[in-house]
N, C-alpha and C positions, 0 to 999 in steps of 0.2 A: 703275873703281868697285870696293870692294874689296869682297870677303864674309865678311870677317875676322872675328869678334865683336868687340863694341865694347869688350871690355875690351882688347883687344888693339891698340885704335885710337888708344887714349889715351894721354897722358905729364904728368907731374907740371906743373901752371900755375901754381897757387896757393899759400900757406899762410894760414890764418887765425888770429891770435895772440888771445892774451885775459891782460889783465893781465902781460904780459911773457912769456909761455909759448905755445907753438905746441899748438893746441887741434885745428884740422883741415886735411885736407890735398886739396885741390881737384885732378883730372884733366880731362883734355879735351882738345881737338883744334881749330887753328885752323889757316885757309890763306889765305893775300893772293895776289891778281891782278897782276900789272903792268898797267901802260896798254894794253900788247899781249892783253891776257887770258891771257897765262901763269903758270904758279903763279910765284909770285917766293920765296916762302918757305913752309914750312908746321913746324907742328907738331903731331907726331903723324899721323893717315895722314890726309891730304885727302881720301881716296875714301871716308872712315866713313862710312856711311848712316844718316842722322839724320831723327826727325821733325821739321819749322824750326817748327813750331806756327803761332804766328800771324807768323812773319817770312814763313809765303809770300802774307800781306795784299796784300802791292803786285803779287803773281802772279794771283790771285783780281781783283781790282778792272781790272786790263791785260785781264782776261777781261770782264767786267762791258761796259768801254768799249767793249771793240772789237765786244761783239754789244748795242750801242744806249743804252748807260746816258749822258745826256745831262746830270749837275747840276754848278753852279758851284765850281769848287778848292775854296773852304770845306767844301764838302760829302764831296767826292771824299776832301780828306785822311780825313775821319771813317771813310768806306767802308774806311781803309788802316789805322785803328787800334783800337790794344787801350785804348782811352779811361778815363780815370781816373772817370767818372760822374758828372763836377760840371753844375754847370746848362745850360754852356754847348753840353757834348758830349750830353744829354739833349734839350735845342730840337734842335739841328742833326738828329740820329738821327731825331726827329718828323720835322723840316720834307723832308728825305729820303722819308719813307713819303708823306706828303703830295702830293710833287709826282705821286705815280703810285695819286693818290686814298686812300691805306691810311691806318691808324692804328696805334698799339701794338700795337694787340689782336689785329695781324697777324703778329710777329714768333715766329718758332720756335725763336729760341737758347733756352738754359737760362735759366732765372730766379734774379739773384744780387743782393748788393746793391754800392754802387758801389766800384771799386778802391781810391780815395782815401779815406783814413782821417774827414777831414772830412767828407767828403758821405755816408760810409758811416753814420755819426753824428747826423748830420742825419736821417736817411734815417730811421733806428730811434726816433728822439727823436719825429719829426713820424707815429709810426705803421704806416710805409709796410714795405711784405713783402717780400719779394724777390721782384723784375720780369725781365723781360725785355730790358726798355728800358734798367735799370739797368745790366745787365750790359757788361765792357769792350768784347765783340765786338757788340752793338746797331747802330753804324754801317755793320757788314761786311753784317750780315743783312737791313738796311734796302736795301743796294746790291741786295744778291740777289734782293730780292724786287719793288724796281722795275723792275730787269731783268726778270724773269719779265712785270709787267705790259706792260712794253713790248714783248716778241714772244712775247703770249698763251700763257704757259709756265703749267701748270697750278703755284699756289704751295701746294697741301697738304700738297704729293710735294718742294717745293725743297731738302731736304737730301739727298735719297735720292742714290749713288753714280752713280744713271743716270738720272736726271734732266736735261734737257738743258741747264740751267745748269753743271751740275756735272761734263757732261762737255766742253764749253768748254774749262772752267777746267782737265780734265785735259789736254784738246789743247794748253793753254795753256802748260804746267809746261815740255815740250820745246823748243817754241819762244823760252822765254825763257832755259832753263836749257843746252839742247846733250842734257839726257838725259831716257826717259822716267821718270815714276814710279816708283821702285824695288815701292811696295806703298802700297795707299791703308787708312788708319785711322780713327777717329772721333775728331775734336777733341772740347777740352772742351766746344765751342760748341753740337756737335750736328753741324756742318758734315765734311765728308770732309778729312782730314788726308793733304797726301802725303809720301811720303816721299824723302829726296833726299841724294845726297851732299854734304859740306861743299861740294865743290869749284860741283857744279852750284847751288846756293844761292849761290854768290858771283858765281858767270857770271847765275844771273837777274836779278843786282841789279843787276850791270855792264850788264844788257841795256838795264835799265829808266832806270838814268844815262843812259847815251849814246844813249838810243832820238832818233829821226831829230823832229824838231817837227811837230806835226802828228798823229803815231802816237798810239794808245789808250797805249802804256807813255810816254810824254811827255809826254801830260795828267796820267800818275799821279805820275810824278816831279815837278809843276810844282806838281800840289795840296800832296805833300807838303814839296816846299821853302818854299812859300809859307805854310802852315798850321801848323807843327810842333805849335801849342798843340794843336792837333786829335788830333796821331797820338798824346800820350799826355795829358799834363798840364805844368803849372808845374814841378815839382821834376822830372820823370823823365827818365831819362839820356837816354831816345832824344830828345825834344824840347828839351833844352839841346844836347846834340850837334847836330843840323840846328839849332839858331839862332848854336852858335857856328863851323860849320865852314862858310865859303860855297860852296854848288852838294853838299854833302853829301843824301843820301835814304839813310834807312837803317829799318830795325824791329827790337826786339828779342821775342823769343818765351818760350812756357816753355820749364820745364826747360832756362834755363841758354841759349837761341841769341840770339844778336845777327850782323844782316848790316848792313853801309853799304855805299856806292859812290859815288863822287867819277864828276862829270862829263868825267875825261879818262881814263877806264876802270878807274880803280884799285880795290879791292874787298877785302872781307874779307868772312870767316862762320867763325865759332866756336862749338861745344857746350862747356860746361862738366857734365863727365859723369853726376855727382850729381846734377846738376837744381838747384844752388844758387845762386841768382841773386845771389847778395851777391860772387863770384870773377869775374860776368861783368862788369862797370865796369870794374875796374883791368888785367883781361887785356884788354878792349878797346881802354884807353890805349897799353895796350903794343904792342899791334898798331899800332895808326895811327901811335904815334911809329915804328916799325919800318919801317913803310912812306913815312915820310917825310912825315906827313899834318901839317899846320901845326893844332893845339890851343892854340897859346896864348891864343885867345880865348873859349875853352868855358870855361863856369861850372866852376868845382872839383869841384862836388858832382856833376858828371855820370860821376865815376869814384871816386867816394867810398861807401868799404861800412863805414860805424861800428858797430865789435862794441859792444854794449849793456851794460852793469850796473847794475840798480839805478836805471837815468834816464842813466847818463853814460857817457860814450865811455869806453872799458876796451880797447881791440884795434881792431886794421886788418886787411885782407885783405893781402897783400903779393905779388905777382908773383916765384916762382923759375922763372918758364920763361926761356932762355935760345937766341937764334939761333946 
């Protein structure tokens, strides 16, 4: 693991052009697995220490399962995603608090309104504030707190760092990742944010693909194979990616992190240094075709970052990393 500064971790990924002219220029740090869990390629240092934000969802929910949390894949995927707030991802986040007796009015994340532009819209038009429920991690928090009901966890105290949901979920980080916690922080959600190097972020996910049938991280790869609309929405990379790569599970995070893992251990995890989420699609293609990952049947749009003007396409992001 390395203890480099992060600027020193990073190498040129991207460019972002606009109207013909190179406008900005994208850094970051990406590393793939072999089948064997060895690095097979990287770019820039693997051992960067990153917050994976909400990519370490499927780490958090592996924790959830395995100390009791019992609801059906549809639900499970929800627990694993950063949900775009449409109706469908708002019932399910309900039905979640429900089955462990709760309601909204139990959930402790931040109050926002919904990811997706329509429902955001809706949302404002019909009056409504900015919720809880609304917000993208509501699913996460709904997990965490039927966990709590389920082994009599006090839930006033469930984000606190030492809470015993949340220390689970730190015991959980090694066991899935190979390493501990570099340093734990406060997500946007509220929740405890850990931190991890690229490399151990690609080994969690590889844990999580290949975990054995039967395991809490096999129920979570199975909700999220089976559900993708769940882990984000209709248009969003990560859930056109899992609907077009078969046996893929993957999340992408803020600030720029996206992790997948193929069921025969293959694996990536990239930061894009900036935090600009418009370089992380097309470095992700890059990566998978790199790694030899078959994309031909993934929607376009799942690696599509269109520079805007005025209403119309003016610029693309464009990939100058190079193996």
């Amino acid at each position: 693991m390395s203890n480099s500064p992060l600027s020193d971790a990073f190498v040129e990924l991207a460019v972002t052009t606009r109207s013909g002219h190179d406008e900005s220029v994208h850094y970051g740090a990406v590393v793939a697995l072999a089948q064997d869990g060895s690095v097979q390629f990287a770019l820039g240092d693997p051992g960067a220490v990153v917050f994976p934000r909400s990519s370490t969802k499927p780490i958090q929910a592996t924790a959830m399962v395995a100390n009791g949390l019992q609801i059906p894949p549809r639900m499970l995927a929800l627990v694993c995603a950063s949900h775009d707030g449409r109706e469908e991802h708002l019932r399910t986040a309900t039905e979640i608090l429900a089955t462990a007796g709760l309601t909204p009015n139990d959930l402790g994340n931040t109050a926002d309104y919904p990811l997706d532009p329509e429902a955001h819209e809706a949302a404002v038009r019909a009056g409504l504030q900015k919720s809880a429920l609304q917000m993208n991690c509501s699913g996460k928090h709904s997990g965490m707190l039927a966990t709590c009901v389920h082994n009599n966890w006090d839930r006033a105290t469930y984000l606190h760092v030492d809470h015993p949901l949340q220390q689970r979920i730190t015991e959980m980080v090694p066991e899935l990742s190979g390493e501990d916690a570099s340093f734990i922080g406060v997500d946007g959600c509220g929740a405890p944010a850990h931190a991890l190097s690229l490399t151990g972020l690609a080994r969690a996910f590889r844990s999580v693909a290949i975990a054995k049938e039967g395991t809490p991280a096999a129920h979570v790869a199975h909700a999220m194979r089976s559900h993708p609309e769940m882990v984000g929405g209709p248009t969003r990379d990560i859930t056109l990616l899992i609907q077009g790569v078969p046996g893929l599970m993957g999340k992408d995070g803020a600030e720029g992190v996206f992790a997948i893992a193929m069921p025969d251990g293959r694996a990536i995890a990239l930061k894009i240094s900036d935090g600009a989420n418009r370089a992380r699609p097309p470095v992700m293609k890059f990566a998978l075709q790199a790694l030899g990952i078959d994309i031909s049947n993934v929607d376009t749009r799942a690696f599509e970052s269109p520079i805007m003007g005025h209403g119309n396409v003016v610029g693309s992001v464009r990939v100058t990393a190079r193996l």
